[in-house]
PyMOL Python script that loads the backbone (N, CA, C, O; Angstrom):
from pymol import cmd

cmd.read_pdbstr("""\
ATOM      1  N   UNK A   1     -35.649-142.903  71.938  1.00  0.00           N
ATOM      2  CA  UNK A   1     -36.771-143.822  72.038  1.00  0.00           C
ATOM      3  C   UNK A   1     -36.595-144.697  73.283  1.00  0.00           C
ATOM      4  O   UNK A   1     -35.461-144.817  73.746  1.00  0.00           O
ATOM      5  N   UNK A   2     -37.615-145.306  73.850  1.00  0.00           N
ATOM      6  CA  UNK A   2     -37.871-146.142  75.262  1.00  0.00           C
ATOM      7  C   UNK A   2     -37.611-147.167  74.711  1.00  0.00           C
ATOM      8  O   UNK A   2     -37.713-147.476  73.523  1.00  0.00           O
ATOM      9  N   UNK A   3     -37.113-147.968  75.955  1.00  0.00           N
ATOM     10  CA  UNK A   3     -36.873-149.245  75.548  1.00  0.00           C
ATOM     11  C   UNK A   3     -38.117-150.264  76.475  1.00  0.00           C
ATOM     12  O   UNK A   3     -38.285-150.247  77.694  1.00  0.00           O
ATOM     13  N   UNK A   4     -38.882-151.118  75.432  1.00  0.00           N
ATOM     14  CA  UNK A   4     -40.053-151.775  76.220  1.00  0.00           C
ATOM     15  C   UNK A   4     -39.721-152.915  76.133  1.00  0.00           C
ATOM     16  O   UNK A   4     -39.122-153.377  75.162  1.00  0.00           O
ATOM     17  N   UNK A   5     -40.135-153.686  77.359  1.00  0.00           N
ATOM     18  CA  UNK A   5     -39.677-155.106  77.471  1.00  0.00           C
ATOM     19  C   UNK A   5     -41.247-155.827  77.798  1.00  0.00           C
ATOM     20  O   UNK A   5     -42.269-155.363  78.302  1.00  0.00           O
ATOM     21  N   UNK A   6     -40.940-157.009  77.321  1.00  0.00           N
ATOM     22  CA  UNK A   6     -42.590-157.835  77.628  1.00  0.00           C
ATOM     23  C   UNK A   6     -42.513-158.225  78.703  1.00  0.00           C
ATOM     24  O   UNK A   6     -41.436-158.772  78.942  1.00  0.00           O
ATOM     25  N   UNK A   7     -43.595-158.168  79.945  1.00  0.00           N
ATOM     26  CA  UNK A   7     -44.103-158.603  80.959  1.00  0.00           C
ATOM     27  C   UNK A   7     -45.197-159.625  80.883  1.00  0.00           C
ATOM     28  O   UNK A   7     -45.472-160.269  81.895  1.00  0.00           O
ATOM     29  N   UNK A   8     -45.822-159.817  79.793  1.00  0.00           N
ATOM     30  CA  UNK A   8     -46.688-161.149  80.099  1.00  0.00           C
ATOM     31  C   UNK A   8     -47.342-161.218  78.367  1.00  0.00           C
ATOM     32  O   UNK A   8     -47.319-160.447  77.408  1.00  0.00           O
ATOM     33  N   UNK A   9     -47.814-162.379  78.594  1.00  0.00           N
ATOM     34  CA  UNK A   9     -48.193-163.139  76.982  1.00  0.00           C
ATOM     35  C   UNK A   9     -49.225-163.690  77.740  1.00  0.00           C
ATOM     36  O   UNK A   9     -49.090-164.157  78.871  1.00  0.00           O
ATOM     37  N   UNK A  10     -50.846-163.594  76.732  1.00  0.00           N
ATOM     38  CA  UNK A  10     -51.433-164.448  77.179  1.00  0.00           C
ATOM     39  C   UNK A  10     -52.493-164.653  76.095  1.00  0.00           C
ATOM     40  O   UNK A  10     -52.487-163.564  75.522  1.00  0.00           O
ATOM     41  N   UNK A  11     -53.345-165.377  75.522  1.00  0.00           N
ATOM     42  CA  UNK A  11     -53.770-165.986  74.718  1.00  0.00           C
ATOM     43  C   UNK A  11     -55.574-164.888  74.878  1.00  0.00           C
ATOM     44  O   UNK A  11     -55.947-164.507  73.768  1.00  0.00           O
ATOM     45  N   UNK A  12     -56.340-164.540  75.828  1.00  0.00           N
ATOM     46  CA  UNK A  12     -57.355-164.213  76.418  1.00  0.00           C
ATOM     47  C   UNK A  12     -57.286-163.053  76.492  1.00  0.00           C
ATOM     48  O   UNK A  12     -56.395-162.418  77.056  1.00  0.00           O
ATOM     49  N   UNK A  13     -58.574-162.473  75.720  1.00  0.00           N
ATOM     50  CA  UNK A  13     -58.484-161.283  75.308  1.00  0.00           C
ATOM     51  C   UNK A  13     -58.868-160.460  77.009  1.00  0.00           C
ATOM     52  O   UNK A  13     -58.197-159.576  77.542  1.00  0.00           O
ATOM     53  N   UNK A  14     -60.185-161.134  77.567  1.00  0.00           N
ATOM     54  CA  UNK A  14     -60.534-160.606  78.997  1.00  0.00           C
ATOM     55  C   UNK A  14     -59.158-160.500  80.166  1.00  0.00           C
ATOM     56  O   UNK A  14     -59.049-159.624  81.024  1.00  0.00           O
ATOM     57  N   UNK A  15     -58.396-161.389  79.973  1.00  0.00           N
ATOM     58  CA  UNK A  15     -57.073-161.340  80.508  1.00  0.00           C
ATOM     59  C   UNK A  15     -56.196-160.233  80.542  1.00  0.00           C
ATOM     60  O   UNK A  15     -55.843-159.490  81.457  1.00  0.00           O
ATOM     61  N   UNK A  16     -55.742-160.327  78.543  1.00  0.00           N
ATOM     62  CA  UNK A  16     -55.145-158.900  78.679  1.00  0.00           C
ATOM     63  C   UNK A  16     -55.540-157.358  79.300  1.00  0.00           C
ATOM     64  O   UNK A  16     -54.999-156.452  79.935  1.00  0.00           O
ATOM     65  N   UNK A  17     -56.933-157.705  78.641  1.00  0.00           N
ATOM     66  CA  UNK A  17     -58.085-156.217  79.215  1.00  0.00           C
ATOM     67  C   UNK A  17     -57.534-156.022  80.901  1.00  0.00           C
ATOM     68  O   UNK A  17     -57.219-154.886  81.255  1.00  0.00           O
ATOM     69  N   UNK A  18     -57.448-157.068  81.803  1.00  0.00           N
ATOM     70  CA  UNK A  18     -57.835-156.797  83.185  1.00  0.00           C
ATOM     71  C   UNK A  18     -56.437-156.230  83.457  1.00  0.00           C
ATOM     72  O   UNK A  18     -56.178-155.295  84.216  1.00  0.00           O
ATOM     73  N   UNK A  19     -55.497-157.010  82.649  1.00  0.00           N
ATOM     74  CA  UNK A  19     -53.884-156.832  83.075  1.00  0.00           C
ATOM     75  C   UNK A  19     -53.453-155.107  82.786  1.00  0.00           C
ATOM     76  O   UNK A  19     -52.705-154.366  83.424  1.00  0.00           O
ATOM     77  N   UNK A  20     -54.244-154.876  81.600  1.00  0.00           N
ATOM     78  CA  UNK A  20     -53.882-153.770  80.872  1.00  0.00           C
ATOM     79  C   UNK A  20     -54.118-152.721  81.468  1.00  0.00           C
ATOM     80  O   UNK A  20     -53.303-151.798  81.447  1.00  0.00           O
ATOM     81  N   UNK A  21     -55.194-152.647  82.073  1.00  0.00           N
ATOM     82  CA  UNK A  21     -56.141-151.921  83.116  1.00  0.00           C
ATOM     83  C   UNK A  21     -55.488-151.723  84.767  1.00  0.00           C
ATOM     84  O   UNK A  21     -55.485-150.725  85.486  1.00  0.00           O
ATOM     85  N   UNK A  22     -55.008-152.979  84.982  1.00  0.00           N
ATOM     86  CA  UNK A  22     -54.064-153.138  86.357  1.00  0.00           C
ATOM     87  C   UNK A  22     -53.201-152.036  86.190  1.00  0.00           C
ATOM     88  O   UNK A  22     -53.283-151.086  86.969  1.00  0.00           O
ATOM     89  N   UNK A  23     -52.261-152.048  85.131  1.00  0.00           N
ATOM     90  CA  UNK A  23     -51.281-151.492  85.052  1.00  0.00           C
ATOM     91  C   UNK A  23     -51.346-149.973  84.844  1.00  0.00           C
ATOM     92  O   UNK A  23     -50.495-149.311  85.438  1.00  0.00           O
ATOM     93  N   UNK A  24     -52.176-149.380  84.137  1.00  0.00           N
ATOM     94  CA  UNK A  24     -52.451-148.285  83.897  1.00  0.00           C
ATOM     95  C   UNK A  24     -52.917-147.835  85.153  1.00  0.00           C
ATOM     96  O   UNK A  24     -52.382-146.763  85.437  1.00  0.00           O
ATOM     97  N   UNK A  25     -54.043-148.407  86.385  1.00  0.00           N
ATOM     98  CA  UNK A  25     -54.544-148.098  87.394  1.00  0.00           C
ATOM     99  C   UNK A  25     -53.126-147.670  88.209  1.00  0.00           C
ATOM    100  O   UNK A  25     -53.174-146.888  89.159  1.00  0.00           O
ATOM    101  N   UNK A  26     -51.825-148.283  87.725  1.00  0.00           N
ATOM    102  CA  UNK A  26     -50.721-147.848  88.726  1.00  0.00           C
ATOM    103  C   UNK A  26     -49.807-147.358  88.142  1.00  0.00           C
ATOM    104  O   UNK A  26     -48.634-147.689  88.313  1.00  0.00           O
ATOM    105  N   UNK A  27     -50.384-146.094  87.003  1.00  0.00           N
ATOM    106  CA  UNK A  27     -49.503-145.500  86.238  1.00  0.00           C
ATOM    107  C   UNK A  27     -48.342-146.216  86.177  1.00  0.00           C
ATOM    108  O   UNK A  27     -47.377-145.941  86.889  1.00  0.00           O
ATOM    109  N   UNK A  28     -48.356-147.309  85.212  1.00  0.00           N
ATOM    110  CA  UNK A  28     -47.308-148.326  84.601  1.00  0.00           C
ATOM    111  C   UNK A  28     -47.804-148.175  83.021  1.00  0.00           C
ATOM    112  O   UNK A  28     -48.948-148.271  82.575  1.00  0.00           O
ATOM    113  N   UNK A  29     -46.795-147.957  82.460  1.00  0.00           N
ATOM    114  CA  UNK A  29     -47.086-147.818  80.943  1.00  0.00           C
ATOM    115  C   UNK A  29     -47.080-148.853  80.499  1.00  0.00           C
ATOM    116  O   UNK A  29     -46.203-149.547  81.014  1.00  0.00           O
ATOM    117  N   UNK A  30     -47.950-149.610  79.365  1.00  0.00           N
ATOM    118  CA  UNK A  30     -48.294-150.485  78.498  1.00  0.00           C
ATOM    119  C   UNK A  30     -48.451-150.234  77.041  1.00  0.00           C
ATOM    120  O   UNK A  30     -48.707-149.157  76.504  1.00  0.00           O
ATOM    121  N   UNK A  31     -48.307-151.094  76.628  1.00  0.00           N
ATOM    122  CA  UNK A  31     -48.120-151.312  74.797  1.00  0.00           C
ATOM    123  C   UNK A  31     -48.719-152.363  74.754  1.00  0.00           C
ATOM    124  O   UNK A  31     -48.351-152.895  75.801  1.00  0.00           O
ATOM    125  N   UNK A  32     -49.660-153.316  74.083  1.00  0.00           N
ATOM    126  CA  UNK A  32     -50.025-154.183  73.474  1.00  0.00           C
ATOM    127  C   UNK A  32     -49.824-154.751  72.409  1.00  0.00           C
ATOM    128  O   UNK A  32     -50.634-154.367  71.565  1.00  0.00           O
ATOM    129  N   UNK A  33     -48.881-155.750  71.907  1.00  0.00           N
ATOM    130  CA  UNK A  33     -48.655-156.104  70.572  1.00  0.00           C
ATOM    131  C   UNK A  33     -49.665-157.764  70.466  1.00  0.00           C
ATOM    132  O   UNK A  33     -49.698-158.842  71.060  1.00  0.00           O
ATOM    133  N   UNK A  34     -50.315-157.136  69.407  1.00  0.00           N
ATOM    134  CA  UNK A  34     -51.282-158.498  69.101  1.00  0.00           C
ATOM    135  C   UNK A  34     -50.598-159.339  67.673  1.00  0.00           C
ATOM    136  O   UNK A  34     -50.077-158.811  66.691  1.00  0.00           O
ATOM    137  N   UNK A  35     -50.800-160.761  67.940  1.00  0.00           N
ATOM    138  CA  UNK A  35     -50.187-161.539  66.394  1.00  0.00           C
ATOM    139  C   UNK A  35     -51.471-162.413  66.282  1.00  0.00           C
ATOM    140  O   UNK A  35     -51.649-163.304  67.112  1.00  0.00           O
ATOM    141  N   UNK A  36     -52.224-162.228  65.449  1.00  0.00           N
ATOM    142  CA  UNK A  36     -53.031-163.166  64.969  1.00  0.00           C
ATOM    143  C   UNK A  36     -52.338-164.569  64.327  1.00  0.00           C
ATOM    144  O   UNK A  36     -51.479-164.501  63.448  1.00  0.00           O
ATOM    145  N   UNK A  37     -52.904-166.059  64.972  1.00  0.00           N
ATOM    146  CA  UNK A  37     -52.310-167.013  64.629  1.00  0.00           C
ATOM    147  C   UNK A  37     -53.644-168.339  63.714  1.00  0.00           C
ATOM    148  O   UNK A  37     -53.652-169.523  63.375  1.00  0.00           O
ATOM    149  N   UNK A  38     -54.466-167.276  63.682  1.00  0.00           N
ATOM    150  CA  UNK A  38     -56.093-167.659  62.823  1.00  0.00           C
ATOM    151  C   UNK A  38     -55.292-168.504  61.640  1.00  0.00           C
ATOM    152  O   UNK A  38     -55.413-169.716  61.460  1.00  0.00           O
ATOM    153  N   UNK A  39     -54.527-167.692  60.942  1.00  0.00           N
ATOM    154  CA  UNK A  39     -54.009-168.589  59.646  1.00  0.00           C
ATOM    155  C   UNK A  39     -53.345-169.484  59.457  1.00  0.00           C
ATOM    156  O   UNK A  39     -53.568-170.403  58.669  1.00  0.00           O
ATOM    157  N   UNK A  40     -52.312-169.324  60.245  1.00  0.00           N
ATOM    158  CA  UNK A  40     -51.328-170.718  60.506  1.00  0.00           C
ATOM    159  C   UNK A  40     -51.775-171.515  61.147  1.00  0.00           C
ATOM    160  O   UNK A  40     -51.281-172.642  61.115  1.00  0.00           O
ATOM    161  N   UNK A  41     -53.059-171.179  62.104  1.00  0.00           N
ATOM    162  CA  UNK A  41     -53.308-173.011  62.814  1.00  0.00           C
ATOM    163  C   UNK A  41     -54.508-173.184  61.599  1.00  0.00           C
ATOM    164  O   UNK A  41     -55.045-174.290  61.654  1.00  0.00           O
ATOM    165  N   UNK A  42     -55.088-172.181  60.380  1.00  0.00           N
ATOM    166  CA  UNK A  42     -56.017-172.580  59.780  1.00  0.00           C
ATOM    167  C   UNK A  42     -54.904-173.913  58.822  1.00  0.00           C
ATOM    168  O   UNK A  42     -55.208-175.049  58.456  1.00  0.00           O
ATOM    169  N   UNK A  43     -53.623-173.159  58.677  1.00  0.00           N
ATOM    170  CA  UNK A  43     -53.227-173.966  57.191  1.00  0.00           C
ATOM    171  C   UNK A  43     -52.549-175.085  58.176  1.00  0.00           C
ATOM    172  O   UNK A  43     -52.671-176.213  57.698  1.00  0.00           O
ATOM    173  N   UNK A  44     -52.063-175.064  59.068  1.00  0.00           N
ATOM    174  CA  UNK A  44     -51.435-176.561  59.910  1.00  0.00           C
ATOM    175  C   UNK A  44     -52.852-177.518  59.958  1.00  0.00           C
ATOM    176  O   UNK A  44     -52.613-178.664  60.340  1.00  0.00           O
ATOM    177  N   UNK A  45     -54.248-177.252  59.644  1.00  0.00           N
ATOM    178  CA  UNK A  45     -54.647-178.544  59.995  1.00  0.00           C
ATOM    179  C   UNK A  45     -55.822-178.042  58.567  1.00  0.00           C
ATOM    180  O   UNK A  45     -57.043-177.889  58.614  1.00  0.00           O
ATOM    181  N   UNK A  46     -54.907-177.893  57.435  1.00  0.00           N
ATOM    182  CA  UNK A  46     -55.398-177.862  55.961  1.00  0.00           C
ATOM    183  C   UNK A  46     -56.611-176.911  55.688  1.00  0.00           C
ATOM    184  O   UNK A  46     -57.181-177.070  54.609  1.00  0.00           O
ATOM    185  N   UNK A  47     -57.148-175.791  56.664  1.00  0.00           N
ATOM    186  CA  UNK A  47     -58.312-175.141  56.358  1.00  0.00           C
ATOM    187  C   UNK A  47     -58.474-173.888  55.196  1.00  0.00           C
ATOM    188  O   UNK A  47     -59.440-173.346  54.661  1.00  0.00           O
ATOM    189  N   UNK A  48     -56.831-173.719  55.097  1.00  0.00           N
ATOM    190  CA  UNK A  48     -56.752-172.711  54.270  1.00  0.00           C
ATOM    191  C   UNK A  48     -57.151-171.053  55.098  1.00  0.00           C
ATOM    192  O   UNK A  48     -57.510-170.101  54.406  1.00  0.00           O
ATOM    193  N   UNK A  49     -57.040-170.963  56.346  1.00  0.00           N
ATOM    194  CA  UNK A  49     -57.381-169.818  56.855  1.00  0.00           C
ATOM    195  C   UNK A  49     -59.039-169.050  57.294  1.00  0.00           C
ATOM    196  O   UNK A  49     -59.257-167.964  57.830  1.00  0.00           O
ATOM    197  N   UNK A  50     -60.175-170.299  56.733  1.00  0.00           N
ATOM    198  CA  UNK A  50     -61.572-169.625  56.509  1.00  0.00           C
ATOM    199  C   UNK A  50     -62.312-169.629  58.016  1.00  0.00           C
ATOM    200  O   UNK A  50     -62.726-170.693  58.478  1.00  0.00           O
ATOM    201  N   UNK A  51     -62.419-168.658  58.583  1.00  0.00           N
ATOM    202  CA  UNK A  51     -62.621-168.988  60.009  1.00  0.00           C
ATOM    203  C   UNK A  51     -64.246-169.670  60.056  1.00  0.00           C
ATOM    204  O   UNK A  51     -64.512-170.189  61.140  1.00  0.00           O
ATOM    205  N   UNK A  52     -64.837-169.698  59.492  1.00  0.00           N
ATOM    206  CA  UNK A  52     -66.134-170.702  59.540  1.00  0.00           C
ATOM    207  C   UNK A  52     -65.497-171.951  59.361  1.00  0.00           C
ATOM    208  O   UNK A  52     -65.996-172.698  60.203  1.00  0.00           O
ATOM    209  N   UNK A  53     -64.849-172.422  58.853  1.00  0.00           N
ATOM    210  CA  UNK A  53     -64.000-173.747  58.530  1.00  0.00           C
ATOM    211  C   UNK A  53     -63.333-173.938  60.191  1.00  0.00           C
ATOM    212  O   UNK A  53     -63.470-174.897  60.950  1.00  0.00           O
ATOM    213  N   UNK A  54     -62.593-172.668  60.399  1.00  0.00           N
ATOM    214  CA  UNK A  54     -62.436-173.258  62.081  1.00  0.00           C
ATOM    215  C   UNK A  54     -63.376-173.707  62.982  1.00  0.00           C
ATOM    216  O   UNK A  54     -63.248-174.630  63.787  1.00  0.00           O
ATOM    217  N   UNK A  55     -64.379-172.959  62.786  1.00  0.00           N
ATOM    218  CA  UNK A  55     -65.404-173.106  63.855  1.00  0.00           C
ATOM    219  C   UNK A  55     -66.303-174.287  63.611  1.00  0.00           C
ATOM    220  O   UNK A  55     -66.837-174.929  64.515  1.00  0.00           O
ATOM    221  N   UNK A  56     -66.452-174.564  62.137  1.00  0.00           N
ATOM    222  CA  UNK A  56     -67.140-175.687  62.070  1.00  0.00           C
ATOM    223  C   UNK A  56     -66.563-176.961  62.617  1.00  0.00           C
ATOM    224  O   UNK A  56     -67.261-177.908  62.980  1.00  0.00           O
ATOM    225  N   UNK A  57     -64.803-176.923  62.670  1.00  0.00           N
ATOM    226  CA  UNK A  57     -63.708-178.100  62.998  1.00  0.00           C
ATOM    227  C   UNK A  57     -63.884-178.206  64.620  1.00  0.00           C
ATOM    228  O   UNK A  57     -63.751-179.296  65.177  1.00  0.00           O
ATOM    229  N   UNK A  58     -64.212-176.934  65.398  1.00  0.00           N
ATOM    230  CA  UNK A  58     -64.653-177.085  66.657  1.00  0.00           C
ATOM    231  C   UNK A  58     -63.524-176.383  67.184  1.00  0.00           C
ATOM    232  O   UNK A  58     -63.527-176.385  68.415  1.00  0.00           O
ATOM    233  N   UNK A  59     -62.571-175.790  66.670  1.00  0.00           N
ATOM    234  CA  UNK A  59     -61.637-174.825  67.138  1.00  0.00           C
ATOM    235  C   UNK A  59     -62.118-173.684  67.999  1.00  0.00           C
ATOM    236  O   UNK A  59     -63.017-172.930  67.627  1.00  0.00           O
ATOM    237  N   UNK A  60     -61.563-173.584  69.038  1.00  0.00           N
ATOM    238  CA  UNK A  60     -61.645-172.377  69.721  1.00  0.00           C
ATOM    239  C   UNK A  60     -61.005-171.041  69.530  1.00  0.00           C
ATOM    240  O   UNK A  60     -59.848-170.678  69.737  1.00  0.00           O
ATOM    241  N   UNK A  61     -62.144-170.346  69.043  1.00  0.00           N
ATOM    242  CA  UNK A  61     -61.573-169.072  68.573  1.00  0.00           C
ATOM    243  C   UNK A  61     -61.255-167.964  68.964  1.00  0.00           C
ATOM    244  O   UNK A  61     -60.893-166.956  68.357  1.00  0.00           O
ATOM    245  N   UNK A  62     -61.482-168.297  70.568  1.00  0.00           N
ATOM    246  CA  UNK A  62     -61.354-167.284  71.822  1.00  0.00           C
ATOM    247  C   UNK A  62     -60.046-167.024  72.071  1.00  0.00           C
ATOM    248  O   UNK A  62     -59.679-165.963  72.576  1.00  0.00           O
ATOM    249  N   UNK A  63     -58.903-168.391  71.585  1.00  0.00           N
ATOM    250  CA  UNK A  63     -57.547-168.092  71.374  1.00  0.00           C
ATOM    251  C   UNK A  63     -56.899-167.889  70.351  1.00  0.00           C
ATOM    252  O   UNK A  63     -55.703-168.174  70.304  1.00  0.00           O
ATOM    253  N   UNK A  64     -57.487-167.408  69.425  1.00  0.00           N
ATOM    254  CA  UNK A  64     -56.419-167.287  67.777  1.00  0.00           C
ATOM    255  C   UNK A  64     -55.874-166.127  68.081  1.00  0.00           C
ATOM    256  O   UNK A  64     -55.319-165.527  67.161  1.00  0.00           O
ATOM    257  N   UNK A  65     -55.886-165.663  69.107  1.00  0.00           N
ATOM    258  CA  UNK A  65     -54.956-164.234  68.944  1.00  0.00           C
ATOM    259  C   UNK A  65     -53.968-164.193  70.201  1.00  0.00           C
ATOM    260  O   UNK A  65     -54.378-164.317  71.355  1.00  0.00           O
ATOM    261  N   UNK A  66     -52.649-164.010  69.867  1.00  0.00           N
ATOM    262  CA  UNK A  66     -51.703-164.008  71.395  1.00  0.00           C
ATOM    263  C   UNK A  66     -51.399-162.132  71.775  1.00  0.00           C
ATOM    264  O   UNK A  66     -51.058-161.257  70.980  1.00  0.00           O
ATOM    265  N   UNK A  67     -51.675-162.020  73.228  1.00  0.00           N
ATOM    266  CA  UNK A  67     -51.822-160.663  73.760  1.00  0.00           C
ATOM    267  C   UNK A  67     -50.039-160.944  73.983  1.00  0.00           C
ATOM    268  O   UNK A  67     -49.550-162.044  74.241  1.00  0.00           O
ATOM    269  N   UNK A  68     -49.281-159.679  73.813  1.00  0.00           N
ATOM    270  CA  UNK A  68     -48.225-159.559  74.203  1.00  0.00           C
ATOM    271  C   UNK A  68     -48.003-158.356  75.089  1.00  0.00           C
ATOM    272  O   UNK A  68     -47.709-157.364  74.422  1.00  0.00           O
ATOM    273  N   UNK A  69     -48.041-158.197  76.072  1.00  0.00           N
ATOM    274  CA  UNK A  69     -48.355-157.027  77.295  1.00  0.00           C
ATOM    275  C   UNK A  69     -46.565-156.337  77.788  1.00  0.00           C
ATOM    276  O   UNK A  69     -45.782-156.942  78.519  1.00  0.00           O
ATOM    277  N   UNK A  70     -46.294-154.901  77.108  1.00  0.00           N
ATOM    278  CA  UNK A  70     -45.120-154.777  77.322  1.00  0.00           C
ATOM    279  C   UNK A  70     -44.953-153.396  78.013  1.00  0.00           C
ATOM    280  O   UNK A  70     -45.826-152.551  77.816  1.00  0.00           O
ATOM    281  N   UNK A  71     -43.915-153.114  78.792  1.00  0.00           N
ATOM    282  CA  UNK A  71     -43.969-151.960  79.428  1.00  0.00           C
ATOM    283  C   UNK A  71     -42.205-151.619  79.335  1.00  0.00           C
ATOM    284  O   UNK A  71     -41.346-152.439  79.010  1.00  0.00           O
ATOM    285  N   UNK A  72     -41.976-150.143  79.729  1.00  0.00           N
ATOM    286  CA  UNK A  72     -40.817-149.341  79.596  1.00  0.00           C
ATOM    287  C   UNK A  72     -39.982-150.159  80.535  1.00  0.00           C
ATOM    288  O   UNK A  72     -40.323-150.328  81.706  1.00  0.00           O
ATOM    289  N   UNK A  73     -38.966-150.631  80.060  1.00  0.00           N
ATOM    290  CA  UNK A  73     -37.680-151.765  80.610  1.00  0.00           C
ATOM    291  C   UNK A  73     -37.322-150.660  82.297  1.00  0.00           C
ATOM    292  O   UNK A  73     -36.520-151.114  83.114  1.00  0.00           O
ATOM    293  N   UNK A  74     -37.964-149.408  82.543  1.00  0.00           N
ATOM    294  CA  UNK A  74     -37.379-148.919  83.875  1.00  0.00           C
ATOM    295  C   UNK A  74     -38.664-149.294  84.932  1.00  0.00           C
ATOM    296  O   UNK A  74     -38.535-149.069  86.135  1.00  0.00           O
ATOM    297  N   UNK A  75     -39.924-149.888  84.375  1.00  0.00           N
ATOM    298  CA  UNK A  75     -41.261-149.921  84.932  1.00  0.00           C
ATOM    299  C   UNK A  75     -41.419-151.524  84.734  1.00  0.00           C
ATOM    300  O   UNK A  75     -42.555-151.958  84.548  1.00  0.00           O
ATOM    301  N   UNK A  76     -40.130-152.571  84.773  1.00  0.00           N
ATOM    302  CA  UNK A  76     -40.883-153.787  84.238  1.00  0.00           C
ATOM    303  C   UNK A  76     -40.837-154.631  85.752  1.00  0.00           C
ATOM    304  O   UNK A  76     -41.636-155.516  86.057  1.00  0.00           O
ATOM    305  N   UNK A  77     -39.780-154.170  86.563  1.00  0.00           N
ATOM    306  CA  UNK A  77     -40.004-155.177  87.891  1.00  0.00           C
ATOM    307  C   UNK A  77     -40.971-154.364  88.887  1.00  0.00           C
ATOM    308  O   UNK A  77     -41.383-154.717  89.992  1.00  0.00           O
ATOM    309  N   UNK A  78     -41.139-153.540  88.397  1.00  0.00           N
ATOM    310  CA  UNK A  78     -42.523-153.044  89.245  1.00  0.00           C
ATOM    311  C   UNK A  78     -43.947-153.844  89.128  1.00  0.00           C
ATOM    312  O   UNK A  78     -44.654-154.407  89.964  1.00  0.00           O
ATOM    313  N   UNK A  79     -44.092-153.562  87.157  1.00  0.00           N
ATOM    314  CA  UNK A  79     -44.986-154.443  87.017  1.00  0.00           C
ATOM    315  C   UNK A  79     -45.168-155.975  87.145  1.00  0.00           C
ATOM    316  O   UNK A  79     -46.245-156.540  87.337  1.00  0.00           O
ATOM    317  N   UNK A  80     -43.458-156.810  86.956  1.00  0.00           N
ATOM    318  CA  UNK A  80     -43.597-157.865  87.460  1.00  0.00           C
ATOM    319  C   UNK A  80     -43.982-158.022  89.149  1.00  0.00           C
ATOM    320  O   UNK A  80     -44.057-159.188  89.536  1.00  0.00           O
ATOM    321  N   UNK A  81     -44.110-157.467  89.679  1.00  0.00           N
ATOM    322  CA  UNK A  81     -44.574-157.923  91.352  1.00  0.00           C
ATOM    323  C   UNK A  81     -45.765-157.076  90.724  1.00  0.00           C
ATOM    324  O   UNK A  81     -46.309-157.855  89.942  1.00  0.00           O
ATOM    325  N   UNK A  82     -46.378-155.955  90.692  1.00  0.00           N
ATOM    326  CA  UNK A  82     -48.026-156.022  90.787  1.00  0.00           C
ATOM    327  C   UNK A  82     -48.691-157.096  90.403  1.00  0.00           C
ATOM    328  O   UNK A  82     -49.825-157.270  90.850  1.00  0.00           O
ATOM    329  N   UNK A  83     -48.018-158.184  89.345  1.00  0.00           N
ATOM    330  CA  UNK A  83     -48.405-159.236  88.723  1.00  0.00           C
ATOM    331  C   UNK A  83     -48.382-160.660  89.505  1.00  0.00           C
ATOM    332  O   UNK A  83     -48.993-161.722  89.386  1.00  0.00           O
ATOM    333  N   UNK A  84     -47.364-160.148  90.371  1.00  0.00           N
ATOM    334  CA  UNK A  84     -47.091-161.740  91.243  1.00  0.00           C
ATOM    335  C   UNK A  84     -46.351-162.417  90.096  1.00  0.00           C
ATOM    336  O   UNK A  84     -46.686-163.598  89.999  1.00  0.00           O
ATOM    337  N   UNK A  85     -45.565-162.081  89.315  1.00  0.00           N
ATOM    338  CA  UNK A  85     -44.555-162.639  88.312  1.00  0.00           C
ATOM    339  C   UNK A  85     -43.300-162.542  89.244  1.00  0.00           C
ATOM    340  O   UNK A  85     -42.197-162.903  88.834  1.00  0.00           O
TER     341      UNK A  85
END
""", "prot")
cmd.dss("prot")
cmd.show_as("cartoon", "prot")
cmd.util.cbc("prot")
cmd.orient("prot")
């Protein structure tokens, strides 16, 4: 099995899309691991998780999800400079 290391985290789904896309455009392999964090910032500020309850609180829901952007540990300082990382 490959060993994949993370190259970038970012909160924005249009973000990951463009990054994801970069990388593939330069035959650089990618994996995407997504963690939804909808529930835990629902129950840290008592909502119980109901995403109308977020949205009514005025939460932005464009970030409840963190992009984790990872590539094969022999392809990661490549992709760190296509990135300007």
């Amino acid at each position: 099995m490959f060993s994949w290391k993370e190259v970038y985290i970012t909160y924005s789904q249009p973000e990951q899309i463009r990054i994801q896309k970069l990388l593939e455009e330069h035959h650089i392999p990618v994996k995407i691991k997504v963690q939804s964090n909808r529930g835990r910032i629902a129950d840290d500020v008592i909502l119980r998780g109901n995403p109308s309850s977020l949205n009514s609180a005025g939460m932005r829901t464009d970030s409840m999800n963190e992009y984790r952007i990872l590539t094969k540990k022999s392809s990661l300082d490549t992709a760190k400079r296509l990135l300007g990382l």
